[in-house]
N, C-alpha and C positions, 0 to 999 in steps of 0.2 A: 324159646320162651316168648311169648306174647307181649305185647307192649299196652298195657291198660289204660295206661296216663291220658288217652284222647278218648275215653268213654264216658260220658257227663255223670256223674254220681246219680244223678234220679233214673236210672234204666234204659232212656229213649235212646233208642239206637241211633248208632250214627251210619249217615250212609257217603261213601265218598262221591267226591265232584268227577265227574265224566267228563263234563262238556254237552254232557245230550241231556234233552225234559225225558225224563222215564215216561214210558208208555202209558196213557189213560187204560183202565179198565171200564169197560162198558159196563153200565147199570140200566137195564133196562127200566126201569122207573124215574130215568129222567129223559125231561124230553131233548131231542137230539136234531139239530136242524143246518140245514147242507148253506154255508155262509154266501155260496154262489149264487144259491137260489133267492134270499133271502135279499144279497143287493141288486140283482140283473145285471146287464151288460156296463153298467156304469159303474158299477166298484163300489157302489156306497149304499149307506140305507139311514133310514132315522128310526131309531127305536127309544122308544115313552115310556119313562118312569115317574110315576105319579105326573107334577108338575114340568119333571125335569126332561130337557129332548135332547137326546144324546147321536153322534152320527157312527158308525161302523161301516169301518174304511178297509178293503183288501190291497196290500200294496202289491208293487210291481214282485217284491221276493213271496208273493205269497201269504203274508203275516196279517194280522188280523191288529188293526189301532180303531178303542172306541176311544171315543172323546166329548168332551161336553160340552 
């Protein structure tokens, strides 16, 4: 028998904890851009929103910190 009690009454399914980010599915109609290329050889970049300047940082593990 099935244990119901951990499925939220409004339908939205539940998905268990792994420990991994599930995989992105590509959409082609967004656009898609390479974060290396984007900082160069110094690891960082500044990217402008509206007024706001924000920097995009690659750490040493790989991982991607914007910050404002």
């Amino acid at each position: 028998m099935t244990d119901l009690s951990s499925i939220p009454r409004d339908g939205t399914p539940v998905i268990p904890a792994t420990g991994r980010t599930p995989a992105l599915s590509r959409n082609p109609a967004l656009p898609e851009h390479d974060a290396q290329r984007l900082t160069g050889p110094s690891g960082l970049a500044h990217i402008r929103l509206g007024e706001a300047l924000y920097t995009l940082r690659i750490t040493r593990q790989g991982k991607l910190i914007l910050t404002k």
